[in-house]
N, C-alpha and C positions, 0 to 999 in steps of 0.2 A: 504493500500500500504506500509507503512511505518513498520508495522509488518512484511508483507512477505519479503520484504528487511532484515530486524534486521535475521530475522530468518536464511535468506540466508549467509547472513553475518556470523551468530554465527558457521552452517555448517563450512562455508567455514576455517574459523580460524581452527574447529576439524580436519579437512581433511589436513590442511597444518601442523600439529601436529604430528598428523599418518605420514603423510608423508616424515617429518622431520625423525622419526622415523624407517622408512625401508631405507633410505637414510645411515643413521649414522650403521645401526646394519648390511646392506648388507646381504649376505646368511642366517645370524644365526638369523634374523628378522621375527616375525610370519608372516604366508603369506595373502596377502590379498585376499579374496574371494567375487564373483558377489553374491547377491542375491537369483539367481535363482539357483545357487551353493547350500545356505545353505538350499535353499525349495528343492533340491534334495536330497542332503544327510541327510536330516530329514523327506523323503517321503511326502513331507509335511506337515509337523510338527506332524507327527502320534503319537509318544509315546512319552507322556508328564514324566519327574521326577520330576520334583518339582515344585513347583511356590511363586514367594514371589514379596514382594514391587518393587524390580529391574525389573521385567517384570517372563520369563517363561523357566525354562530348558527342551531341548529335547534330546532324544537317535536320536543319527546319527552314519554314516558309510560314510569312505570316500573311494575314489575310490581305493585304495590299499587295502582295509577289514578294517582297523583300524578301531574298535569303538569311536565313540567319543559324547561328552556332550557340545551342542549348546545351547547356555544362549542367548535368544533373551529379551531385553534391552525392556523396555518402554520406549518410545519419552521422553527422558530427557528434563529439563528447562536449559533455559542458555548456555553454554557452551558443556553440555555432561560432567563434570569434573570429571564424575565414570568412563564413557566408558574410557576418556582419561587417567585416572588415572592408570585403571585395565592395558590398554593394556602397557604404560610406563614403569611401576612399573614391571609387569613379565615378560616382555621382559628381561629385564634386569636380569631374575635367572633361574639357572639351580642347581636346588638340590632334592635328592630322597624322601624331609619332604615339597616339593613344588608343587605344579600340577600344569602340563606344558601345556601352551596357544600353539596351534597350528597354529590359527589362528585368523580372524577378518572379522567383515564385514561392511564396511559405506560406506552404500551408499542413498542418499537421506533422508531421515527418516527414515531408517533403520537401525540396529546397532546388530551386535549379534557377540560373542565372540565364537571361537572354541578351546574346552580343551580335554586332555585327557578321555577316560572313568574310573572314578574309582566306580568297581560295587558293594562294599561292603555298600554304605549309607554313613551317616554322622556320628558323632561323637553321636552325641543327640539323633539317633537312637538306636544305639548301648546301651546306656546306658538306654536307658527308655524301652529296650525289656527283657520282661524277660529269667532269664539266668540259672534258677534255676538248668535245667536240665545239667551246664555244671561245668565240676569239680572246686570245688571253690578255689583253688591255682593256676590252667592253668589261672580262670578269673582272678584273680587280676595282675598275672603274664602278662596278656596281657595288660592289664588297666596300669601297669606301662611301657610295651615297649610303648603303645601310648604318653605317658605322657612321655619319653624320646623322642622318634619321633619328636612331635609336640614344643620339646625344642630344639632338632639339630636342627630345620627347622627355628625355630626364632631365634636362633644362627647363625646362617648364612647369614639371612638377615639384621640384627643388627651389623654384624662384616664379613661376608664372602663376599659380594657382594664390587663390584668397589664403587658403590653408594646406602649410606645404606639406609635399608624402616624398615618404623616403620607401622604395618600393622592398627592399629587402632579399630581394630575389632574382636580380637580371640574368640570365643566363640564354644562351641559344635557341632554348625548349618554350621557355617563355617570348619570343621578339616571332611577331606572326607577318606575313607579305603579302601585299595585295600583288591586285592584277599588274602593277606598275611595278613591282618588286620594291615599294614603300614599307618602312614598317611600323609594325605598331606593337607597344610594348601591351603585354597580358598579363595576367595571374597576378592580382592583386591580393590573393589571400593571405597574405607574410608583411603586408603593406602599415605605414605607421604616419597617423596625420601629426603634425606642432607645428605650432604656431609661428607666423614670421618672428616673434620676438627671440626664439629658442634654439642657439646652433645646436646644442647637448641631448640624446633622448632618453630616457628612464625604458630600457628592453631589458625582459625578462627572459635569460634563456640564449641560443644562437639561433641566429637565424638565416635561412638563405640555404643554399646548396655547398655540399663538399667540394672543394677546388674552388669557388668561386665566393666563399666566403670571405667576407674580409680580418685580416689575422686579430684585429682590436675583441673582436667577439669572443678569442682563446687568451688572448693578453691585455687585460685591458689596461698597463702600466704603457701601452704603445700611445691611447687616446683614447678620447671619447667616441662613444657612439652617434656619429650622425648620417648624415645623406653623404659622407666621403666612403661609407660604406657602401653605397650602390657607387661608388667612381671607380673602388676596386675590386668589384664585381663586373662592371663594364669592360675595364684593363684587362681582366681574365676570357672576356669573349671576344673581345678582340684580338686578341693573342691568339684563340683556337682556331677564328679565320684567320690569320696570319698563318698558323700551323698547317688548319687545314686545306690550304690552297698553293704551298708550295712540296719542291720535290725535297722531302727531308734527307731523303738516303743520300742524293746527291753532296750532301755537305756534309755528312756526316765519315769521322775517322773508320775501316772498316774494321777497327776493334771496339768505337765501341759499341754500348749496350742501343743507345737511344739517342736524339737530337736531345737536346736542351736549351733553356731558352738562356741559361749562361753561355751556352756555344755561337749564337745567334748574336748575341747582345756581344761577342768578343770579337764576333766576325764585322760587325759593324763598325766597330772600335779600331780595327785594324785598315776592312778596307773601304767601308762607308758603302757596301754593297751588298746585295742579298744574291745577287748572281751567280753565289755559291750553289745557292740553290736553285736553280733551274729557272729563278725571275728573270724574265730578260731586260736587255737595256730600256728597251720603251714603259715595261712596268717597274723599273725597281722603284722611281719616285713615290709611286700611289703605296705600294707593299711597303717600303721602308718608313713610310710615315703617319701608314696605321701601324707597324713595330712599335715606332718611336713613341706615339700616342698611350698605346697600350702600355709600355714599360713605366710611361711618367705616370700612369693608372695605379699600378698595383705596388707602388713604393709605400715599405712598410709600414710606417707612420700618415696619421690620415692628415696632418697638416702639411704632410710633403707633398700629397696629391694635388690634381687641378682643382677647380670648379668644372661642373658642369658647362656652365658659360666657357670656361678660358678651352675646356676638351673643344667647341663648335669651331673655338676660334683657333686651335693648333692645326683641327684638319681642313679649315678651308683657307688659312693661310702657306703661304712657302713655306715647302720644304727645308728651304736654307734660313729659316727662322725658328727651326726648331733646335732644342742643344740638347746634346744625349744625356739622357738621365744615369743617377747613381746606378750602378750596380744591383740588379733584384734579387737580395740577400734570401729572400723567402721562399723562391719559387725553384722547387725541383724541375727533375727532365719531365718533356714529354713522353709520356709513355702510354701505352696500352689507347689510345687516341684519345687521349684527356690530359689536361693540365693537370698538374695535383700540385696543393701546396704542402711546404711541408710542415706545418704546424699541422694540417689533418693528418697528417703520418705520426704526430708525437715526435718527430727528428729535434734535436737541438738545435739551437737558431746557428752554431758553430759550425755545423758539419755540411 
């Protein structure tokens, strides 16, 4: 008895949340939909796109033609703190480096969020298909409008929003492409609003994905917690399109184990080229300076990072205006086709 109460309860706080929520935002509020709503305009649930720990996305159509991508939630513990988090945090934005929540659904045990359709894939896709076939200056050319993209977009929410969100989470899996191969950043359930007055944020816990986490969340004698944690979260995806769009084996010694981004970062230092690896002359500028990007990203300490703003302005400025960053003391090889850091390995910051 006392469970089914708690539960009732927990409901009931989420639903006076949401509701708080269409209250305060009036028209421009996503709308809230019946159940039997989202089992229609998902045929019932016919065509699956993806599925992860959060529950399952579906392809739907809502009664005007629009396509749209219906994220049905698995029964949260507690509070719901994703569902409530997602729907809060993107309400509150409208930008074209964003995908826009249409809607919601809670009702009972049920919980499913309505987005945009973007039918291009993910970020992670993208980069792990092969591309051989596509001319290799259009690809990096596009590899850095995304990696501009996906920095307006955390530009904006770090400084463009009333109330800023620090997303906690960027990673490849999360950054979705449209038709135009635009992107737009998703998964706001790890996402954390404060206020313009507040650089510092009170998180409980780490947050974000393995590799891509920023090291303040295992050390926090590095810094505080803020939105320089999505900078070296970005630093780290950019780094895997760097990774995963050049020929590693080509530069790499044939003893050893793996490429690393010490090996990269020494070959840069020596010959200011990446032509080691298979970049050729007409791409090395665009590659070497999402590198350079990425490196000044994921520097240990979160005051050594850019701003959001100053990342739009390193990649749409000259090359020859960028200066190579410290040494990234933190970051093991690539391996197994992931970045790892190694504070997620337990390694000593020494070795």
């Amino acid at each position: 008895m006392y469970r089914s109460d708690a539960c009732a309860t927990q409901r009931t706080r989420k639903e006076q949340r949401i509701a708080a929520i269409i209250t305060k935002y009036g028209s421009v509020a996503p709308r809230k939909y019946k159940f039997a709503a989202v089992k229609k305009m998902t045929e019932n649930f016919k065509v699956t796109l993806g599925k992860g720990g959060f529950g399952t996305v579906f392809k739907g159509k809502l009664s005007d033609g629009r396509e749209v991508a219906v994220k049905v939630l698995n029964t949260s513990k507690g509070e719901g703190e994703d569902f409530v988090n997602e729907v809060v945090s993107i309400s509150k934005t409208s930008h074209v480096n964003v995908v826009t929540l249409l809607g919601f659904c809670l009702e009972g045990s049920n919980q499913a969020l309505i987005y945009e359709f973007v039918p291009n894939g993910t970020l992670e896709e993208f980069i792990n298909k092969d591309r051989s076939s596509m001319d290799a200056l259009l690809l990096w050319k596009t590899l850095h409008g995304i990696a501009v993209g996906v920095a307006r977009g955390l530009e904006y929410l770090h400084r463009g929003c009333k109330t800023h969100i620090v997303h906690f989470d960027i990673k490849p899996h999360n950054i979705l492409l449209d038709r135009e191969l635009r992107p737009k950043i998703a998964d706001f359930g790890l996402a954390k609003l404060c206020s313009t007055q507040k650089s510092a944020l009170s998180v409980q816990g780490k947050r974000g994905t393995p590799g891509y986490m920023a090291p303040e969340f295992c050390f926090p004698n590095f810094g505080s917690i803020s939105s320089k944690a999505d900078v070296y979260s970005y630093g780290m995806m950019v780094l895997q399109m760097v990774k995963g769009k050049i020929n590693i084996s080509a530069g790499v010694d044939n003893n050893s184990e793996n490429c690393s981004v010490y090996q990269m970062y020494d070959h840069l230092i020596q010959y200011d080229s990446l032509e080691a690896y298979g970049v050729t002359v007409d791409t090395n500028e665009v590659a070497k300076k999402l590198m350079l990007v990425g490196l000044w990203c994921i520097q240990k300490l979160p005051a050594e990072r850019p701003t959001m703003s100053r990342v739009v302005e390193m990649l749409e400025g000259s090359k020859e205006c960028l200066e190579m960053p410290p040494s990234p003391k933190l970051i093991a090889g690539l391996k197994n086709s992931e970045l790892v850091c190694r504070i997620e390995l337990g390694l000593s910051l020494g070795d």
